[in-house]
C-alpha positions as CSV (number, residue, x, y, z in Angstrom):
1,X,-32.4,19.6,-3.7
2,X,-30.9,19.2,-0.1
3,X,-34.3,18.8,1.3
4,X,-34.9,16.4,-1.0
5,X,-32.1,14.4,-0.9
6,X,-32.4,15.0,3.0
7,X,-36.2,12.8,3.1
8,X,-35.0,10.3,1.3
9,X,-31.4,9.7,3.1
10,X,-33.4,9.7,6.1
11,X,-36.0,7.4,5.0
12,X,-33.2,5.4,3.9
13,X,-31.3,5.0,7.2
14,X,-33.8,4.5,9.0
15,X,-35.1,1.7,7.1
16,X,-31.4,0.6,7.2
17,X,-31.1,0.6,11.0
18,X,-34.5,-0.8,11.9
19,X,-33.2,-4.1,9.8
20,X,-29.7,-3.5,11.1
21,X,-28.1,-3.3,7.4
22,X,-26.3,0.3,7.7
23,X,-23.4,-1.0,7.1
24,X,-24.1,-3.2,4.3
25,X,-26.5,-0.4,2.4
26,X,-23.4,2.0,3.3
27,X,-21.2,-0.8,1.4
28,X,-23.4,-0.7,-1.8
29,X,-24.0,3.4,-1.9
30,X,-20.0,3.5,-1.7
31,X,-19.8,1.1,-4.3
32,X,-22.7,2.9,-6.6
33,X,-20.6,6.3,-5.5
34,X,-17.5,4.7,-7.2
35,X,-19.2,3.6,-10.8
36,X,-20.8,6.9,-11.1
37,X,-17.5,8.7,-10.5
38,X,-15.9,6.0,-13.1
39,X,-19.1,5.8,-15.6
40,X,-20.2,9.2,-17.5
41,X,-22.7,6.7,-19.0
42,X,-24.4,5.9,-15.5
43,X,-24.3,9.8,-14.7
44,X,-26.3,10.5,-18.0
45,X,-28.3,7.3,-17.1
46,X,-29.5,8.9,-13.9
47,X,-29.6,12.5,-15.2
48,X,-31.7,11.9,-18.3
49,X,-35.2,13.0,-18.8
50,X,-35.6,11.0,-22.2
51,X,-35.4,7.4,-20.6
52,X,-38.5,6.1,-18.9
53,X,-38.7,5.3,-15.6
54,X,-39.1,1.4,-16.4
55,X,-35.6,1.8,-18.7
56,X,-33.9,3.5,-15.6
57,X,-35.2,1.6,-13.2
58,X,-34.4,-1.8,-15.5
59,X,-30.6,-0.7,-15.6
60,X,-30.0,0.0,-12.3
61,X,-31.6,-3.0,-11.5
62,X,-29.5,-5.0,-13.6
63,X,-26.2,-2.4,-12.4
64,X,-26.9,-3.6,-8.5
65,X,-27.9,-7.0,-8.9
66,X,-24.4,-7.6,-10.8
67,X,-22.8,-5.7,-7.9
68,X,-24.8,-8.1,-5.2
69,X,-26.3,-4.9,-3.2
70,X,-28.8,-5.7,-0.9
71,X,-32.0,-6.1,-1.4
72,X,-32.8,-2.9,0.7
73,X,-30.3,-0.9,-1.3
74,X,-32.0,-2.4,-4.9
75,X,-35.3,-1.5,-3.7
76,X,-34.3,1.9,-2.9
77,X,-32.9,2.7,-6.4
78,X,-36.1,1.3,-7.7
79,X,-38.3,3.6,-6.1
80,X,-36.0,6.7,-7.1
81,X,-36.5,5.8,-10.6
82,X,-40.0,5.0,-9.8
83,X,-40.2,8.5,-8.3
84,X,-38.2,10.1,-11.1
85,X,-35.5,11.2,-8.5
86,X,-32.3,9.6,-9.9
87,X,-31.1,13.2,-10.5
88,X,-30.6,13.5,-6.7
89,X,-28.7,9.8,-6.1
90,X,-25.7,11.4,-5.4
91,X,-27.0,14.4,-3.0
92,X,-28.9,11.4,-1.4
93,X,-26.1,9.4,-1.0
94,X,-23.9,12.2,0.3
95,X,-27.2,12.5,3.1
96,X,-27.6,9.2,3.9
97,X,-23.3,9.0,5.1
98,X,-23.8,12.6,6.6
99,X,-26.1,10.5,8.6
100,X,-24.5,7.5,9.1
101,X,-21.1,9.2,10.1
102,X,-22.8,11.2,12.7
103,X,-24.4,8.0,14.2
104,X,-21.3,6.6,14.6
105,X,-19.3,9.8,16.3
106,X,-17.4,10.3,13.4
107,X,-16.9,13.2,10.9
108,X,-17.1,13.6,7.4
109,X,-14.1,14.5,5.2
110,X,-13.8,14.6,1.4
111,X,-10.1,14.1,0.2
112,X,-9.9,15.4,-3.7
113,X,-6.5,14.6,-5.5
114,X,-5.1,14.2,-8.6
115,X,-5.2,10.5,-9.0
116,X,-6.4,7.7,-7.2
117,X,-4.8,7.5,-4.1
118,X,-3.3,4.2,-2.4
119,X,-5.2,2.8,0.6
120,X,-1.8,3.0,2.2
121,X,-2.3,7.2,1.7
122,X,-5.8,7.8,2.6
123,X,-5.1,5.8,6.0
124,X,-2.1,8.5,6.5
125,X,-4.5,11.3,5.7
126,X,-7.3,9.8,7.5
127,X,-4.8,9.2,10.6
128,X,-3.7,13.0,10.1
129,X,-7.6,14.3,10.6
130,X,-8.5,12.4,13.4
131,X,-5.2,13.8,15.2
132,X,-6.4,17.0,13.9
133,X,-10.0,17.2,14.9
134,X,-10.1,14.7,18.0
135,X,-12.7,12.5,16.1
136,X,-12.7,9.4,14.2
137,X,-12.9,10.6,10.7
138,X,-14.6,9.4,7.7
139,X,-13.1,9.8,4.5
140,X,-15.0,10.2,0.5
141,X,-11.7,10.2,-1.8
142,X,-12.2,12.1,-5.1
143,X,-10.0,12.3,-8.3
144,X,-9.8,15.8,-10.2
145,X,-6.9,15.4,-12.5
146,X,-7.3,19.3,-13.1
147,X,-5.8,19.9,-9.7
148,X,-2.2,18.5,-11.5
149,X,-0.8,17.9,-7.7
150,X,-1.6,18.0,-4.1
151,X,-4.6,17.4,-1.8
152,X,-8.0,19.4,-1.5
153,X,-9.2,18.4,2.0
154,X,-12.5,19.1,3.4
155,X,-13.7,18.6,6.8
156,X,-17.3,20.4,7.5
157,X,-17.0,24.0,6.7
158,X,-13.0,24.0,6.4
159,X,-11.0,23.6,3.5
160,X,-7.5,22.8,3.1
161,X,-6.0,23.3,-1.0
162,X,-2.2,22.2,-1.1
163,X,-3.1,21.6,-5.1
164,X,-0.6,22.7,-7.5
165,X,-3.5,24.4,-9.7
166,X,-3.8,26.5,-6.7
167,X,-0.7,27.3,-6.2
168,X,0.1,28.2,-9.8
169,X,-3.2,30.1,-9.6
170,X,-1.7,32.0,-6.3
171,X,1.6,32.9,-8.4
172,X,0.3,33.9,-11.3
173,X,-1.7,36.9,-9.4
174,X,1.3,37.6,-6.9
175,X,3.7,38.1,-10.5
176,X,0.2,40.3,-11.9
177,X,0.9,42.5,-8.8
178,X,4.3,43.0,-9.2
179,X,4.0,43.5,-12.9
């Protein structure tokens, strides 16, 4: 799948920079990132193998044009359901800002919590990691309510867990030792 998310963020971006829209495609795939994490309809809608191509295509058509993506970005989504690759829209959209992040000197972090978190908070955090790393830092916020508390923080290969599920998790096997 990375490969193949891989091609197509590529082919993406550079389509994007050639017309000079990076950040504007970068705007819509953040935006399309948000309704899939808030829509388990639109992740069954690009998951399913029972809708045709022309249905799939004709919601996320529909889906962009009320979000006013670009063109480049509308086109793009068309020719992944075209191509039967909706599966991958996420892995491809996790490529193409890989990509994009690395064009612009900065670094990738995911920030997982509980709950949404304020703008006011992901600037502290985002503040924090570019302290921490040197870099400016870019940031993909997540919301697992499973974690009950705390931050998961990734930057590349590191992972920072403060979450309260951890912790508990932690405690419960300390007390199994003791016991």
């Amino acid at each position: 799948m990375r490969g193949l998310a891989g091609r197509y963020a590529t082919a993406l971006f550079e389509l994007a920079e050639e017309r000079g829209e990076l950040d504007g495609v970068d705007q819509d795939l953040s935006g399309l990132t948000a309704m899939l994490d808030e829509s388990p309809d639109l992740v069954r809608l690009v998951r399913s193998p029972i809708l045709s191509r022309a249905e799939q295509a004709q919601a996320m058509a529909a889906l962009l044009e009320r979000a006013g993506a670009q063109v480049l970005s509308r086109n793009f989504v068309a020719l992944l359901a075209e191509k039967r690759r909706l599966f991958a829209l996420a892995h491809i959209i996790e490529a193409f800002r890989a990509k994009l992040a690395a064009h612009r000197g900065e670094i990738s972090a995911e920030v997982t919590s509980a709950a949404a978190l304020k703008p006011a908070q992901l600037e502290a955090i985002k503040s924090a990691l570019k302290r921490a790393v040197g870099h400016d830092v870019t940031l993909a916020g997540r919301v697992d309510p499973g974690l009950i508390g705390g931050l998961v923080v990734r930057v590349g290969s590191r992972m920072i867990d403060s979450s309260l599920r951890t912790k508990l998790l932690n405690l419960q096997l300390s007390m199994k030792e003791v016991g």
